[in-house]
N, C-alpha and C positions, 0 to 999 in steps of 0.2 A: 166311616170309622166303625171297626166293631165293637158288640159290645164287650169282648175281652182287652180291647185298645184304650176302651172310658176308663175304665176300671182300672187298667195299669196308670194311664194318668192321674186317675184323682186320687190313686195312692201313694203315688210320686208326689203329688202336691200334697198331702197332707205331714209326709216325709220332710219335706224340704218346708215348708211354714213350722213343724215345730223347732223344728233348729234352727233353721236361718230366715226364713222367710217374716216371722211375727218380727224378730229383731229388724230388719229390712222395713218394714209399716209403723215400727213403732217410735222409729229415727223421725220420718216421716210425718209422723201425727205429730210429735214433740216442737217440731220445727213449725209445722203450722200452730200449734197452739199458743207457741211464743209473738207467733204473729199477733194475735187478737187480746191475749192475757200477759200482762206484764208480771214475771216473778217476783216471790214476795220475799223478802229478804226478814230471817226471823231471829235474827240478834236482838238479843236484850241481856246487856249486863247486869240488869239489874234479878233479871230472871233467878234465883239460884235455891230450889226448893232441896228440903231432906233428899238423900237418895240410899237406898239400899243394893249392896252388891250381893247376889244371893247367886251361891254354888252348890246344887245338887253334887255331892262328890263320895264315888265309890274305890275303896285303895287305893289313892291317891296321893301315898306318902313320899314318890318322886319328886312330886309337885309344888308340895304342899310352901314350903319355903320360898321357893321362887314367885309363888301365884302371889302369897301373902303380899312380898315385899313387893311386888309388878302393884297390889291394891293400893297400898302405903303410897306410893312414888305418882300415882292419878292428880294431876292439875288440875283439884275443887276441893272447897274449902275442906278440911279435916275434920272437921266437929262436925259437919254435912252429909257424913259416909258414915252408914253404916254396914257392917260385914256379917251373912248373918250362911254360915254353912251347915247343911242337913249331910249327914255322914251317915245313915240308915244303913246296917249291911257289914261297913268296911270291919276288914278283921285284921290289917295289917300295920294298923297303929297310926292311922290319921288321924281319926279324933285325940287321941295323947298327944302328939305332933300341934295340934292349933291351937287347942287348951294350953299353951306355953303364950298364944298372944292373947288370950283372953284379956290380959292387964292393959291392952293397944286396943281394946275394944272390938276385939273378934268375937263373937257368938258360934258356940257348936252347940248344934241338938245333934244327939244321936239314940238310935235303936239298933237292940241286935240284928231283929229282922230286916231282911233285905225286901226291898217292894219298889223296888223299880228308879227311875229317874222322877218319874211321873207322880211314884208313889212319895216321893224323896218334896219335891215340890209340892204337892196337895198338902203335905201334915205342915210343909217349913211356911207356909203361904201367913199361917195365923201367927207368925212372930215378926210378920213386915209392918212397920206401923209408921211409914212415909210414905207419900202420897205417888211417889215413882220407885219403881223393884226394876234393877237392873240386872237378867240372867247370864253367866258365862258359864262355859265349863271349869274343871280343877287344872287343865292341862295347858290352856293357850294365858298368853300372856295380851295384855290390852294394851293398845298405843294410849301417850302419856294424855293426850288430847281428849281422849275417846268418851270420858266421864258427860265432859263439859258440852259438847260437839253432840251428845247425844240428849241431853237435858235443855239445849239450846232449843231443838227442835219442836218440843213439848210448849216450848211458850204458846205455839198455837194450840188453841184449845179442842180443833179438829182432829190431833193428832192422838191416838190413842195409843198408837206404838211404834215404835224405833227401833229396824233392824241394821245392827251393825254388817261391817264386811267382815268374810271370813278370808284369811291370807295363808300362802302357804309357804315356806321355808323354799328357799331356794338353796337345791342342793348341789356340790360340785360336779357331781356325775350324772347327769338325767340318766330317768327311768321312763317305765309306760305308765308308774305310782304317779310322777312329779308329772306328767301329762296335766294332772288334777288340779293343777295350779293355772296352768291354759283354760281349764275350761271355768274354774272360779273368777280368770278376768274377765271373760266372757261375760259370766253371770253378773259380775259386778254393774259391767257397763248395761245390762238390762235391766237390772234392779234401779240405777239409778234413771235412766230413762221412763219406767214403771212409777217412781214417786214422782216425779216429773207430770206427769201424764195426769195421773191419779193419783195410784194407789199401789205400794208394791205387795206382792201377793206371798206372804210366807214368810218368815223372818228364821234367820241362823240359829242356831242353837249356841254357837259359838258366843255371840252378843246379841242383846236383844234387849228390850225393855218395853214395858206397858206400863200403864198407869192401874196403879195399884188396884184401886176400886173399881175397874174393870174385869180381876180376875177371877175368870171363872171356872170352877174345879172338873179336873177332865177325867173319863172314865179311866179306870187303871189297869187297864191294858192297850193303852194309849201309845203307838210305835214313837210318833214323831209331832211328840209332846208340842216344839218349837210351833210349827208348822199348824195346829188344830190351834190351840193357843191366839194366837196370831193375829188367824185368819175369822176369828168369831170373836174377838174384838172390832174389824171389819165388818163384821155383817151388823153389827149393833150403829152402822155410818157414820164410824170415826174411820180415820186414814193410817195406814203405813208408812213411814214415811225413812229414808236411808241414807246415811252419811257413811259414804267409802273412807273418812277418815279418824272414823269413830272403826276400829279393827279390833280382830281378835288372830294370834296369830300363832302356827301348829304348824308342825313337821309334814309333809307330805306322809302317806300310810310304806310301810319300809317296800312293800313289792308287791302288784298287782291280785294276786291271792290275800294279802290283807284288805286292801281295796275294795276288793268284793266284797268281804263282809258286808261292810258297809252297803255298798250300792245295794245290796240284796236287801237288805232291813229297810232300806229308806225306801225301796220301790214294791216293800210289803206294807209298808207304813205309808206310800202314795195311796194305794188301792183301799187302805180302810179311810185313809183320809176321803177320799174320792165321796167315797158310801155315806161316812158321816155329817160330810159338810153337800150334801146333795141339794138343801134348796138353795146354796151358792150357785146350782147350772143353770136357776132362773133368772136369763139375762134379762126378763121384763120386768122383773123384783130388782136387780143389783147392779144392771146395767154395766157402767165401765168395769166395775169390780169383775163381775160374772167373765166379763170378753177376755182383759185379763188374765185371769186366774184358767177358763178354760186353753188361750193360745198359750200359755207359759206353763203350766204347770199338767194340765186334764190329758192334753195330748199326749207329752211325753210318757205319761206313766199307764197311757192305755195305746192308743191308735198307732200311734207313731211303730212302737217296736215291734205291734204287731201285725204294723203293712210290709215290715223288712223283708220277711221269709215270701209272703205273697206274690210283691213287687219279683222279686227274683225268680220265682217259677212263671210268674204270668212273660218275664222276658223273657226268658227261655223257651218256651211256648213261641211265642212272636219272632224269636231269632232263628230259631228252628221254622217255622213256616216261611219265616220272606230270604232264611238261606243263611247260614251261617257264617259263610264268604261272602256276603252279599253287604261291602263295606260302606256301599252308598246309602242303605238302611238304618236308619236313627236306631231299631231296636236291636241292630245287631253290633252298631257302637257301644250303645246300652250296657247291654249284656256284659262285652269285654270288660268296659269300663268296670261294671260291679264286680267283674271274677278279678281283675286287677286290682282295686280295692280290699278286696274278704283276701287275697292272694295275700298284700301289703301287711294286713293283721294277722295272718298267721305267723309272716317274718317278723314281727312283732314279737309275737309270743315268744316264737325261739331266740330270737334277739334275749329278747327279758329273762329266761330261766339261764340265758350263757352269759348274764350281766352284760351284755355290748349294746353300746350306746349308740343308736343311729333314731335322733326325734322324728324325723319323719316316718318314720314305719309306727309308730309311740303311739300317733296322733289316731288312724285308725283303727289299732287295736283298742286303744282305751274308748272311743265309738264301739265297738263290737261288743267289748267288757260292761257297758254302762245298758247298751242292752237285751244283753244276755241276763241280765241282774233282775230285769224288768219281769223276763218269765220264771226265770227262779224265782221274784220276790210272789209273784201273784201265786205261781205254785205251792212256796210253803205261806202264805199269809191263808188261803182255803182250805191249805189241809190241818192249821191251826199248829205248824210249828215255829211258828216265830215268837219265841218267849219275849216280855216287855223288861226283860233286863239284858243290858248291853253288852254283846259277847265284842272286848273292846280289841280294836284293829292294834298290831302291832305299827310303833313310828319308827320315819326315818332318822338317821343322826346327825 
């Protein structure tokens, strides 16, 4: 084998383990581990400490109503709950808007200045005065369970935070947007396999929770607040730990170009993450945490999208030397197969800009979208255009 043939394999295998292959061993190890370790079962009704629900929310006056009465309608006790939302920024009459329930025991701090999500969290952090801070967005509404189902979890004292599921709106006409709801069960079932295992590695933005006295103030210009957050409460060797029924739940983004946004910011916000949280890649320091966090999270947002372009030239190469026709040859299968693939995402694309709905074409383009996003994010995350205020995706309806 030569050396341009190693090279195309162990990029293909690095390809195929961050996507599929970690899920594929991580089934695997869960299932041996239940062998030796019996699960712990961590009900306690008696368990039932303060909790605060704390909303970073910038113009949020769509929401503001809905999110309130979604907090009100949470199964755990009422006197239990507190509400406490940072409005930093908004000019469009959110804070007027919640200062009407202040009398229901909602809390608004606000400042003209706008300073970010991150900024919004560091100043609102010193008005949490219960021992578990529960984060959501202004936008997603919380399953009715979600409170309790997440503070259940804390009864262990190793637990130092709780990320909830993020869900998506299932809409009557798929998109290559609502594709993004495919790949969040995906995620689910690896997050929940991940706390299984250990430790899950990152927690939603969407829902989340840590134990108060854990939290530690993050620089501010912090992409993906959730996610650094999180993850350095982990490294202090407490656990992640994730209840798919503990949700937070949001529109799919209205069309592929909204979409982006997003992916772009969260895969500029992987790349500072990467930097900041760097003695995390000392798997002789964090061991399962480390293996982890670098199969789930390290690869995708470096190796992986950037063996894509490689893998393709290096076949091409190889399908051109052992003969283009030459259909008995793995690299010349290869080859088709990827131009049939990248073929599939472009029908994709034109599908999506002519609104016609065929998911299978959906599935590889939003693959292609997720990471294309990856070098636009690391492009503008070095050239220092990614501002840490959230230029916000439009939803669907």
């Amino acid at each position: 084998m030569t050396t341009l043939e190693i090279i195309f394999w162990v990029l293909l295998f690095v390809v195929f383990y961050a996507y599929l292959g970690y899920g594929i061993l991580l089934f695997f190890l869960v299932r041996l581990k239940r062998l030796f370790v019996k699960k712990k079962k961590n009900v306690n009704p008696d368990y039932e400490p303060e909790v605060t629900l704390f909303v970073a929310a910038y113009n949020e006056k769509d929401y503001v109503d809905d999110k309130v009465q979604n907090s009100f309608e949470l199964e755990y006790p009422k006197e239990k709950v507190r509400q406490v939302w940072v409005t930093d920024g908004s000019d469009d009459g959110t804070p007027e808007m919640l200062k009407k329930y202040s009398d229901k025991g909602v809390e608004v701090y606000h400042e003209p200045a706008r300073g970010g999500k991150i900024g919004a969290m560091n100043r609102g952090m010193q008005f949490v005065k219960t021992p578990i801070v529960i984060f959501s967005d202004g936008n997603t509404m919380l399953g009715k369970e979600s409170v309790r189902r997440i503070v259940n979890l804390f009864a262990d004292p190793k637990v130092g935070c709780v990320s909830g599921e993020k869900r998506i709106f299932n809409k009557e006409k798929d998109t290559a947007a609502g594709t993004e709801g495919i790949y969040w069960k995906y995620e689910s079932k690896l997050k929940k396999w991940d706390a299984e295992l250990y430790s899950v590695v990152g927690a939603a933005g969407e829902l989340f929770a840590i134990r108060t006295d854990l939290y530690q103030p993050v620089e501010k210009d912090t992409l993906l607040d959730d996610f650094i957050i999180s993850l350095r409460v982990a490294m202090k060797g407490y656990t992640i730990q994730y209840d798919p029924e503990a949700y937070a739940i949001e529109s799919a983004s209205a069309n592929v170009k909204e979409e982006l946004k997003r992916k772009i910011r969260i895969a500029a916000g992987g790349i500072q993450s990467i930097i900041r949280l760097k003695p995390l890649l000392n798997i002789f320091k964090y061991g399962v945490l480390s293996f982890q966090y670098i199969s789930h999270r390290v690869l995708r947002w470096t190796l992986a999208p950037l063996s894509l372009p490689l893998i393709f030239i290096i076949n091409l190469i190889l399908a051109l030397h052992y003969g283009l026709t030459n259909f008995s040859n793995i690299y010349t299968l290869l080859f088709y197969a990827e131009v049939l693939f990248y073929l599939m995402a472009l029908i994709g694309w034109y599908l999506e800009n002519r609104k016609i709905s065929i998911k299978i074409l959906f599935v590889p383009y939003y693959f292609f979208i997720m990471n294309y996003a990856v070098y636009a994010g690391i492009r503008r995350y070095f050239k220092g255009q990614q501002s840490v205020n959230w230029e916000r995706a439009k939803r669907g309806k």
